[in-house]
TORSEDREN-824843 format. One line per field, with one value per residue: residue in one letter; chain; residue number from 1; x, z, y of N, C-alpha, C, O in turn. Coordinates in steps of 0.05 Angstrom, whole numbers. Atoms other than C-alpha are relative to their C-alpha. Example, Ala and Ser with C-alpha at 12.3 -4.5 7.8 and 13.67 -1.06 7.14 Angstrom:
BEGIN
residuo (A S)
cadena (A A)
num (1 2)
nu (18 -16)
nw (0 -1)
nv (-24 -24)
cau (246 273)
caw (156 143)
cav (-90 -21)
cu (18 -15)
cw (0 14)
cv (24 22)
ou (39 -5)
ow (13 18)
ov (24 44)
END
This chain:
BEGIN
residuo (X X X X X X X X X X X X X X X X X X X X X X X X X X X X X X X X X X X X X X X X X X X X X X X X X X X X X X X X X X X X X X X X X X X X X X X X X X X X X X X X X X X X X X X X X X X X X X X X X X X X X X X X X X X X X X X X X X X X X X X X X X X X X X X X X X X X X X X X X X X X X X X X X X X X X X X X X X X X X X X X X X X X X X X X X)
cadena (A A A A A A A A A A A A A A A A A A A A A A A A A A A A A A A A A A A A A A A A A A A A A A A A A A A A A A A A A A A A A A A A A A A A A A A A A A A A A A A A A A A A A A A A A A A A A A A A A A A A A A A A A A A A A A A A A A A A A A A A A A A A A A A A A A A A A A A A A A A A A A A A A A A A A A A A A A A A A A A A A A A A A A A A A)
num (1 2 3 4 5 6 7 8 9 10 11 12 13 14 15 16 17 18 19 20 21 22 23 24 25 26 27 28 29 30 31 32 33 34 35 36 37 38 39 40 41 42 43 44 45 46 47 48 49 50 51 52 53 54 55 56 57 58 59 60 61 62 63 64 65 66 67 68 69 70 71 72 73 74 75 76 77 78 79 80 81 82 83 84 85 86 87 88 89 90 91 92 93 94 95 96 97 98 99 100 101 102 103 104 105 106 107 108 109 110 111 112 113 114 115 116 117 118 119 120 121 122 123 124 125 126 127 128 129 130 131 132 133 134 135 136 137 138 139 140 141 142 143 144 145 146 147 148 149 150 151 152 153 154 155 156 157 158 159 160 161 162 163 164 165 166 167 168 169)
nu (-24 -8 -31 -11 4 31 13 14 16 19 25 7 20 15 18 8 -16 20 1 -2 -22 -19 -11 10 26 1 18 16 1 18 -21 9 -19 13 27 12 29 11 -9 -20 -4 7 -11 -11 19 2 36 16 0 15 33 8 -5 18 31 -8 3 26 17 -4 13 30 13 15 -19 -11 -16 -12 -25 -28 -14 -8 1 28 15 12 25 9 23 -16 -25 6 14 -20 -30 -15 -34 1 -25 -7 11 23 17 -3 29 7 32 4 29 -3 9 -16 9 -18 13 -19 -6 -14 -19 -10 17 -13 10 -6 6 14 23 2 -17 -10 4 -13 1 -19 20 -23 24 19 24 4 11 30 6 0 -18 11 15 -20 -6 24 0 -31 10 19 -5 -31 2 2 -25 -12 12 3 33 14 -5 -28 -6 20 -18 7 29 11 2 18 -5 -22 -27 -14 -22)
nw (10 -14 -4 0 -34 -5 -2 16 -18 -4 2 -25 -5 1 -34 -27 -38 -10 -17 -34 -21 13 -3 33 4 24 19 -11 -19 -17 -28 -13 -33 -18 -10 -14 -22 -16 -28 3 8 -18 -27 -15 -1 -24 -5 16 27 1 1 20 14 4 16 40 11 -3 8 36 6 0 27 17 10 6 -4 -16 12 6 30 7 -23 -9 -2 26 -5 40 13 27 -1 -25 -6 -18 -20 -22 -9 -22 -10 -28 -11 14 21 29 3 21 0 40 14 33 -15 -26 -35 -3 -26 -10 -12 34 -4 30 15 30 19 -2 26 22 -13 -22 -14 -25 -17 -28 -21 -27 -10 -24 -24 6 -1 33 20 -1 29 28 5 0 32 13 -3 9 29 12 1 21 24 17 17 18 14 10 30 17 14 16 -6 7 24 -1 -16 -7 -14 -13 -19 -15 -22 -24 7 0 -15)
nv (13 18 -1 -27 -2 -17 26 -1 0 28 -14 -1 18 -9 0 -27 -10 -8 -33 -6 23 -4 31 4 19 7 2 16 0 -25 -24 -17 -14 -24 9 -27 1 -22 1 -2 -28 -22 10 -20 -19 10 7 -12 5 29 -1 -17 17 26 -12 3 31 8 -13 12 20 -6 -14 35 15 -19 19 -17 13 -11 5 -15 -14 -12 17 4 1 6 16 18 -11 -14 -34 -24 13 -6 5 -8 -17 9 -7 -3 13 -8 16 -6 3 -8 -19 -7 -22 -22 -5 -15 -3 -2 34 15 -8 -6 23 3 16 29 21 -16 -2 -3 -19 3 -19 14 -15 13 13 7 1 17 -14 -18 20 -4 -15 7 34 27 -8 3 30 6 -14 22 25 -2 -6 7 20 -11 -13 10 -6 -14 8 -28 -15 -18 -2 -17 -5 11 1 -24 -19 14 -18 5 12 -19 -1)
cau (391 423 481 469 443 378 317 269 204 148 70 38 -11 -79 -126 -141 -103 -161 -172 -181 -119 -75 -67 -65 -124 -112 -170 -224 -204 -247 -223 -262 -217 -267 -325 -365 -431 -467 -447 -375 -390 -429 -396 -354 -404 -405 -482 -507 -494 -513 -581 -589 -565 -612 -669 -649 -652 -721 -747 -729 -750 -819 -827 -837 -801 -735 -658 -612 -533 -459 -416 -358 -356 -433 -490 -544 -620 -649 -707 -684 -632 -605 -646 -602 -535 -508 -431 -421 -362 -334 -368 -431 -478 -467 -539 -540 -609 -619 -686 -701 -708 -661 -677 -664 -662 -605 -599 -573 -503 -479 -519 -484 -515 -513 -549 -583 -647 -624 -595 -549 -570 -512 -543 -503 -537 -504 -566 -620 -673 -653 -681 -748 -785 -759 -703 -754 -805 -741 -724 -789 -803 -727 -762 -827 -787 -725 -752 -775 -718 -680 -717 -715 -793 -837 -832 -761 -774 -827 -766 -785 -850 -898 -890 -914 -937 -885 -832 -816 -745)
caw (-1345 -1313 -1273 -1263 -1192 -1202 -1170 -1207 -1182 -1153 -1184 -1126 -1099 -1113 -1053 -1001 -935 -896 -871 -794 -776 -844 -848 -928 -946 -1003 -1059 -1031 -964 -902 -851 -798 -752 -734 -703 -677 -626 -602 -537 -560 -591 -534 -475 -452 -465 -405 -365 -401 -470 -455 -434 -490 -533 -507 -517 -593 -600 -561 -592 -672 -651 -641 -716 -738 -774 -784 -780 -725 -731 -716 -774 -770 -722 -720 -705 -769 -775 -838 -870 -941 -937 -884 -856 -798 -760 -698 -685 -612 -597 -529 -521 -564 -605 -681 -704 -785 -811 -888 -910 -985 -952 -920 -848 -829 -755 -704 -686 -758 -744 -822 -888 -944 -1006 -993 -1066 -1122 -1070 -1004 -954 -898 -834 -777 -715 -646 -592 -517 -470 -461 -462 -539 -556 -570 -623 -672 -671 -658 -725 -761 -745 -766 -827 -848 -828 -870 -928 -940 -975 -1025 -1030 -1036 -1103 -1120 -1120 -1139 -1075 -1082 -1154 -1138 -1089 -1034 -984 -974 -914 -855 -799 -738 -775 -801 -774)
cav (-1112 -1177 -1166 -1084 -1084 -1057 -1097 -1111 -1077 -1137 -1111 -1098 -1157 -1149 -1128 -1064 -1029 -1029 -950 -970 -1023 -1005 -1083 -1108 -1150 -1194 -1194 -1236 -1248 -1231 -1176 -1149 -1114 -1056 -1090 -1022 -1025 -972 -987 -980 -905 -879 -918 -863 -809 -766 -770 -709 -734 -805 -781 -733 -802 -850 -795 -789 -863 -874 -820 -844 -916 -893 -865 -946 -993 -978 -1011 -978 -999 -981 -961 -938 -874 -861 -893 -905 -888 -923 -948 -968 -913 -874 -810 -793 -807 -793 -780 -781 -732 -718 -655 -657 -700 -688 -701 -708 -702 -711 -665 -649 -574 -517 -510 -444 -447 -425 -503 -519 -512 -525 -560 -590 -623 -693 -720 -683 -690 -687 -635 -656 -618 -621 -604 -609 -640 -623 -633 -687 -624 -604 -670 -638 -598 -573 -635 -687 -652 -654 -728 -741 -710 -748 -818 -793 -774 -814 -874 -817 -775 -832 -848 -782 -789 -728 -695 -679 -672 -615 -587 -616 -627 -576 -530 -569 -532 -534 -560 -507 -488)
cu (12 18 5 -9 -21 -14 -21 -30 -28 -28 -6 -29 -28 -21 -4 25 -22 9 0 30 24 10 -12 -23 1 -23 -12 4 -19 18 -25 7 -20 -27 -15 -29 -3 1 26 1 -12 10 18 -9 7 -32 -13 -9 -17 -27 -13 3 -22 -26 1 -16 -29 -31 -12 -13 -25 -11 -12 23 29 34 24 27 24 10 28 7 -29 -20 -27 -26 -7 -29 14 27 7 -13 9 15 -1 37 2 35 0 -10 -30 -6 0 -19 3 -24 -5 -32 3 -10 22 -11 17 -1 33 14 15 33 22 -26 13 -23 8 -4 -18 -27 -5 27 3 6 22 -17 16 -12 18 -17 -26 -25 3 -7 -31 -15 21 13 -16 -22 17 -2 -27 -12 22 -12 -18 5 13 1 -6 12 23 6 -2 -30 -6 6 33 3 -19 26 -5 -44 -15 0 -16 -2 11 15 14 31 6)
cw (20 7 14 17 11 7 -19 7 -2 -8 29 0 2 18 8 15 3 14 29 9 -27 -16 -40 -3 -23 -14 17 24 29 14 7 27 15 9 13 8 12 22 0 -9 27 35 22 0 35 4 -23 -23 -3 0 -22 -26 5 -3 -22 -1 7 -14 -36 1 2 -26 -12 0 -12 4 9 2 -2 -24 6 27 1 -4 -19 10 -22 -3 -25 -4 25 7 27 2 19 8 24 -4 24 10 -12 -23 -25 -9 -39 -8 -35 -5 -29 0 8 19 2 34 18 17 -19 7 -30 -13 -19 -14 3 -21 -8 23 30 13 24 19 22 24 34 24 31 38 -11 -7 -33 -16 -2 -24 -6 -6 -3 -31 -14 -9 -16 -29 -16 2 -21 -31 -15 -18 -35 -14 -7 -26 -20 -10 -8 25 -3 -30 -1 25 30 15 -1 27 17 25 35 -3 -9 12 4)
cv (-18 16 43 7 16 -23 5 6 -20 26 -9 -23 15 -3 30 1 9 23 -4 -14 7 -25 -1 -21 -6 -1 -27 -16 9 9 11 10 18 -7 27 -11 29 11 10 32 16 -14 26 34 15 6 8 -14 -28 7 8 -37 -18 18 6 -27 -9 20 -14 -34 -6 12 -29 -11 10 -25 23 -14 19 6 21 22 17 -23 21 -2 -9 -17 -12 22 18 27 16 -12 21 -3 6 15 6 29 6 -32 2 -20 6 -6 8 13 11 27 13 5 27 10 3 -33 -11 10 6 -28 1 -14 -27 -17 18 14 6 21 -6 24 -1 24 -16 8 2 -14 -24 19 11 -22 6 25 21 -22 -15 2 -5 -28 -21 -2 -22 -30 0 -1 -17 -14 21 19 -15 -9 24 4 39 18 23 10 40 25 9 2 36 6 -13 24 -6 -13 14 19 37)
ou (11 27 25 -6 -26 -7 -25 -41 -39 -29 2 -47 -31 -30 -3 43 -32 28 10 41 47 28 -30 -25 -6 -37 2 -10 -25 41 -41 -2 -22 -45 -4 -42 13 -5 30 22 -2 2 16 4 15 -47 -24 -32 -36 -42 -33 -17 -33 -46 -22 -40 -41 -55 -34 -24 -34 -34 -33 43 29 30 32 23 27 1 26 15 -31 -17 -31 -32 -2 -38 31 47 -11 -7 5 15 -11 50 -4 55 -19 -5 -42 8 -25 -18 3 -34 -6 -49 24 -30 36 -34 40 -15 51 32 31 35 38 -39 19 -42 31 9 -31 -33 -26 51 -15 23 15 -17 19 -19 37 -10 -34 -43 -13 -5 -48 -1 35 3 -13 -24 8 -12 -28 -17 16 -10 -15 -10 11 18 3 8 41 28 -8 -38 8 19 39 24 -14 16 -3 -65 -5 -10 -39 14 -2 23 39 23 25)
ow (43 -7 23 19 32 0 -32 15 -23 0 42 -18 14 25 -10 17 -11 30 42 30 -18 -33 -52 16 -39 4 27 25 32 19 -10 50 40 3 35 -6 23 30 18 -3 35 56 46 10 54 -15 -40 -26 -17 -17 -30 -38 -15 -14 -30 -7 -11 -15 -46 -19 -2 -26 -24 14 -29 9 -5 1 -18 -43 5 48 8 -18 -19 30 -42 11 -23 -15 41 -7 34 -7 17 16 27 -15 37 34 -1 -36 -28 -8 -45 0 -49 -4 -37 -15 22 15 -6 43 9 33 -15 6 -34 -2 -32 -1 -4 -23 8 24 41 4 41 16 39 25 42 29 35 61 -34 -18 -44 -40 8 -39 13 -22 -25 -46 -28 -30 -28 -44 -32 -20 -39 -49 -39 -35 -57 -37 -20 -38 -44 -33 -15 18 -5 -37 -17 27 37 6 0 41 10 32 52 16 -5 25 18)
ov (-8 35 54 31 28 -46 26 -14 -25 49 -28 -23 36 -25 47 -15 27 24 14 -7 3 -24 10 -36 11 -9 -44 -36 33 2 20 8 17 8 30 -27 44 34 26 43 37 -5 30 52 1 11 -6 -20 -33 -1 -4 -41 -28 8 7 -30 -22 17 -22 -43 -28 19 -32 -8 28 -49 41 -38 38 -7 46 12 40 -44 45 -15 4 -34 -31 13 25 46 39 -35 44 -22 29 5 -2 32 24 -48 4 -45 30 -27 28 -5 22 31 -2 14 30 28 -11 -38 -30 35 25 -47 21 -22 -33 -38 31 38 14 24 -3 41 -17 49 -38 31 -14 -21 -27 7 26 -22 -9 40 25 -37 -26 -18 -24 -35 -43 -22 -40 -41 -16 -10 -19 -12 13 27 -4 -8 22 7 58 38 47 22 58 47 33 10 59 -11 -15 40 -19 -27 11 39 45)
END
């Protein structure tokens, strides 16, 4: 009503609040406040972890072809989708490891359901010497599979791989 000293409320502009900086982002604007590098997640690592970090990373870039990449607060293992992450934390490695499998091994620290086909493994990573079997079979297996649990192919449809020997967890 004119004159009765109410305002009139403005629709709200159409766009985002980007989650890292809060800042509004009008509808088709660019914003990239959170630039993240791998250097930037594991820079303040202390030794241990770093070591244990760069033996992860040289280990996984020896499975093949593959596309390795900040995001966010972890660093990304992927072929056509992702098959692991790494969250560096300040006293441990938080290793996620997607398998179309329960691992039942005292390394598995928790596993959620990540997609109809796959099961997110966290295991936590405090030493360069726990980068080694079973972790590295694991890591493995996750590179071998993901393109086909991604798809939902037959192995995960069969629920999952057959029983490899020494992967077993």
């Amino acid at each position: 009503m004119p004159g009765s000293g109410t305002k009139r409320q403005s629709r709200p502009k159409p766009g985002r609040e980007c989650h890292h900086c809060k800042q509004w982002i009008a509808a088709g604007e660019a914003h990239d406040c959170w630039t993240t590098t791998e250097s930037a997640l594991t820079r303040d690592l202390p030794e241990d972890l770093r070591d244990a970090w760069k033996r992860l990373r040289e280990t996984a870039s020896g499975f093949g072809e593959q596309r390795i990449y900040a995001s966010g607060t972890a660093i990304m293992f992927s072929r056509k989708a992702c098959y692991f992450f790494v969250r560096p934390k300040a006293k441990y490695l938080e290793v996620c490891i997607f398998l179309g499998r329960r691992l039942k091994d005292g390394q598995v620290h928790s596993i959620r359901q990540a997609s109809k086909t796959k099961l997110a493994h966290i295991v936590r990573i405090t030493h360069r010497d726990e980068v080694e079997s079973p972790v590295t079979a694991w890591l493995l297996e996750a590179y071998d599979l993901s393109d086909t649990l991604s798809k939902g192919g037959a192995a995960a449809k069969r629920g999952g791989p057959a029983k490899q020997k020494g992967t077993e967890g």
